[in-house]
LUMTORKE-994126 format. One record per residue (C-alpha): residue in one letter; x, z, y; chain. Coordinates in steps of 0.05 Angstrom, whole numbers, plus 5000, padded with zeros to 4 digits. Layout:
<atoms>
residu:u:w:v:chaine
a:X:Z:Y:A
...
</atoms>
This chain:
<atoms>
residu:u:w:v:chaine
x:4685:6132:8871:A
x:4714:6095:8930:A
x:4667:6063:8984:A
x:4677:6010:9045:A
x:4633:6006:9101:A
x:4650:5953:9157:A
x:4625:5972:9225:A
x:4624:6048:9213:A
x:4647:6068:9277:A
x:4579:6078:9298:A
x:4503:6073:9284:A
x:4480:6064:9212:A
x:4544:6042:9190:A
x:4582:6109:9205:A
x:4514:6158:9170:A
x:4517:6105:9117:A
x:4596:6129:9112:A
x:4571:6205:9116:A
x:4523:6203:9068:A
x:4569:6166:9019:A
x:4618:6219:9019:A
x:4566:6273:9029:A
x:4541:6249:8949:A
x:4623:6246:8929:A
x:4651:6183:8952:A
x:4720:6174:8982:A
x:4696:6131:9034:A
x:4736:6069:9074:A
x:4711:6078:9141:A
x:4734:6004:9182:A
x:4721:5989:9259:A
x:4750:5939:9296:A
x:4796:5984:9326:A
x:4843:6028:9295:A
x:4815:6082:9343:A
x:4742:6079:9330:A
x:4757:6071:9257:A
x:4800:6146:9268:A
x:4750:6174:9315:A
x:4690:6158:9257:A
x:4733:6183:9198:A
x:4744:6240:9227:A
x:4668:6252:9243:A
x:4649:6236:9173:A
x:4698:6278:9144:A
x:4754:6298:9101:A
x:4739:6247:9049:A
x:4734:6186:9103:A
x:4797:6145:9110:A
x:4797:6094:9173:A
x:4816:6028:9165:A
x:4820:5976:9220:A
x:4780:5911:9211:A
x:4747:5853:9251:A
x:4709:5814:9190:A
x:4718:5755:9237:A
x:4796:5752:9227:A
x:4827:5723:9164:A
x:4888:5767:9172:A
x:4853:5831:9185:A
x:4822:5831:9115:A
x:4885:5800:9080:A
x:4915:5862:9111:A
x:4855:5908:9089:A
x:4846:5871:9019:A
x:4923:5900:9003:A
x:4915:5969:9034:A
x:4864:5974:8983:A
x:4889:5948:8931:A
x:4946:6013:8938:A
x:4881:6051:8910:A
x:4873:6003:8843:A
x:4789:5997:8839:A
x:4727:5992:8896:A
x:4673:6013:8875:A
x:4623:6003:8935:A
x:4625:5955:8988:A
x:4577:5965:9049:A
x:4577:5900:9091:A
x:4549:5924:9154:A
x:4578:5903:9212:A
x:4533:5851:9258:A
x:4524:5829:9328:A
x:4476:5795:9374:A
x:4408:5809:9369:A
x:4389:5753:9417:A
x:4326:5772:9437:A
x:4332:5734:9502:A
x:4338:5668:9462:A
x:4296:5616:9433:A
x:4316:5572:9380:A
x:4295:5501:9411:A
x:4342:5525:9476:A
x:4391:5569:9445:A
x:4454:5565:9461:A
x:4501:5548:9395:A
x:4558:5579:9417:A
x:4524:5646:9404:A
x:4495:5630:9336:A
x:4555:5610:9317:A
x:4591:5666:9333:A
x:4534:5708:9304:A
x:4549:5679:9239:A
x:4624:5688:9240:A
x:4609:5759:9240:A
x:4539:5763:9211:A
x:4546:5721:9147:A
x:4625:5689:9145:A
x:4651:5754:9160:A
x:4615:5794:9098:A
x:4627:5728:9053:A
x:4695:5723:9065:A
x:4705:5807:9054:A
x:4675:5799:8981:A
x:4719:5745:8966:A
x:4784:5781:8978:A
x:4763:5841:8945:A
x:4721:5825:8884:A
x:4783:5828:8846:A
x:4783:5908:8862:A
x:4704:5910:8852:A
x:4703:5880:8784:A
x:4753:5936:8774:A
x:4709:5988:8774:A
x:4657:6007:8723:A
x:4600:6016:8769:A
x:4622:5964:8824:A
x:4553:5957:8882:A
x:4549:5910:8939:A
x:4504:5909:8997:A
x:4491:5865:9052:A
x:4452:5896:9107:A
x:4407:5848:9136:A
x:4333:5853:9171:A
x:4262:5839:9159:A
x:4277:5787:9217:A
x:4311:5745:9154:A
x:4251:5742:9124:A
x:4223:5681:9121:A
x:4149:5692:9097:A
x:4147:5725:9165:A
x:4190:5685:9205:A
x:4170:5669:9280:A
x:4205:5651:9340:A
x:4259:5693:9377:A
x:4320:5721:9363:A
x:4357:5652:9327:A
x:4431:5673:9324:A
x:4414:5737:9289:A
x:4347:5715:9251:A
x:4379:5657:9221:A
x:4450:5683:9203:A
x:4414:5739:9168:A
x:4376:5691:9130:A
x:4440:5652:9109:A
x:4463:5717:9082:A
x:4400:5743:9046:A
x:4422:5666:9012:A
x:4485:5692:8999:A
x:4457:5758:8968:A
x:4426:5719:8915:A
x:4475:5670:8900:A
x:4535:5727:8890:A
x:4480:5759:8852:A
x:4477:5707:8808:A
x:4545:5686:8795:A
x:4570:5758:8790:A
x:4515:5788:8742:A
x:4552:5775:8684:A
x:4607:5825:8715:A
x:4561:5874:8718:A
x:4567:5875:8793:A
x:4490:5893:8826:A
x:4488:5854:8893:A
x:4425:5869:8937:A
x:4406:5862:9008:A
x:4382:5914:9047:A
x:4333:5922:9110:A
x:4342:5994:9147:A
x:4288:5981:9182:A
x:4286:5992:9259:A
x:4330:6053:9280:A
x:4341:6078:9336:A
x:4417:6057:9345:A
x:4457:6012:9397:A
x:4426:5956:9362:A
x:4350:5991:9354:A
x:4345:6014:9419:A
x:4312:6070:9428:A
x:4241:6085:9391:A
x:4268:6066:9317:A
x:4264:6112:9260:A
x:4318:6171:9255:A
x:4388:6133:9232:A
x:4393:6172:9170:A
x:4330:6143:9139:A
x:4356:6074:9153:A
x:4415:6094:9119:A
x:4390:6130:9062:A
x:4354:6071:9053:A
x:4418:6029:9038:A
x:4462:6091:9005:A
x:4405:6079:8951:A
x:4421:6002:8954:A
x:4500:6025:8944:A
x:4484:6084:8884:A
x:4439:6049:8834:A
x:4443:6057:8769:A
x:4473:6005:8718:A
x:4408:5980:8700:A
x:4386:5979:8771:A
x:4357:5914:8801:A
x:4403:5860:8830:A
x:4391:5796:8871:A
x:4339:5836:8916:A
x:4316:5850:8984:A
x:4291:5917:9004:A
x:4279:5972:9050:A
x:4270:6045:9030:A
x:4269:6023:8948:A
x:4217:5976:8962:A
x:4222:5901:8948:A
x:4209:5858:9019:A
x:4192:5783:9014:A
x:4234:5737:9022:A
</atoms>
């Protein structure tokens, strides 16, 4: 089974990437540069391969898309990476500049990745996608705060269903996953130990063929919408 996890240089991204391989995945560990990807690999082990991406650049994952396509099938892809957790903002002052760049990474970045490699997904027999979003996404609990991030989450929780939808018939399970808050870059200190928030989506990323698709969860559990 081959993996991908973008932003795996650190945080849950990189124990998501341990834990993969750790249950027998060859594992695609990407960064933004080609020495964090290296420096990650090598912490996660011999069956971690680094891979240099920046979701945000169309060339980066044209380049990426054919170094995988060398290997013939994905079989997980982990979309991970995301930036800006704007909690000095306000949506009716925020600046749009950030959201906007939020979403190039948060939401265009992970929709554009699928599209270039859902040829080497629907390869696979057992092919699993997951979008790592938040419970901030959630809009029957929605407040104020945090726009950039809160809002491109949202848009890809959207997304989450839609690919769902349209790839179900491919046998492709597409869910969305909340880690919860962990103690990472991100977190900040006070979270929950990393490896529960990645367990959490290596579940998302190992279901079975008649597990659920279309959802949004944290730790197995179904979280509204």
């Amino acid at each position: 089974m081959i993996a991908l996890v973008t932003g795996a240089n650190r945080g849950i991204g990189r124990e998501v990437a341990r834990q993969l391989a750790a249950a027998g995945h060859t594992v695609l560990v990407t960064a933004r540069s080609a020495e964090a990807a290296a420096e990650a690999a090598r912490a996660v082990g011999p069956d971690a391969r680094p891979l240099r991406l920046d979701v945000t650049s169309e060339a980066d994952i044209t380049a990426l898309a054919r170094d995988v396509d060398a290997l013939g099938v994905l079989d997980v892809l982990v979309n991970n990476a995301a930036i800006t957790y704007d909690t000095w903002q306000r949506a009716i002052t925020a600046d749009l500049d950030v959201v906007r760049e939020a979403a190039e990474t948060n939401l265009y970045g992970p929709w554009r990745l699928t599209q270039a490699l859902l040829p080497l997904l629907r390869a696979s027999a057992h092919p699993r996608i997951v979008n790592v979003s938040s419970e901030a996404a959630s809009l029957a609990g929605m407040g104020g705060g945090t726009p950039a991030y809160s809002a491109s989450k949202a848009a890809l929780n959207a997304l989450t269903r839609m690919l769902a939808a349209e790839l179900r018939g491919d046998g492709v399970l597409v869910n969305a996953v909340c880690p919860g808050w962990v103690a990472t870059d991100m977190g900040g200190p006070g979270g929950r130990p990393v490896e529960e928030g990645a367990a959490s989506v290596v579940w998302a990323a190992t279901l079975p063929d008649d597990g659920p698709t279309g959802g949004f969860f944290r730790d197995g559990r179904p979280l509204p919408w």
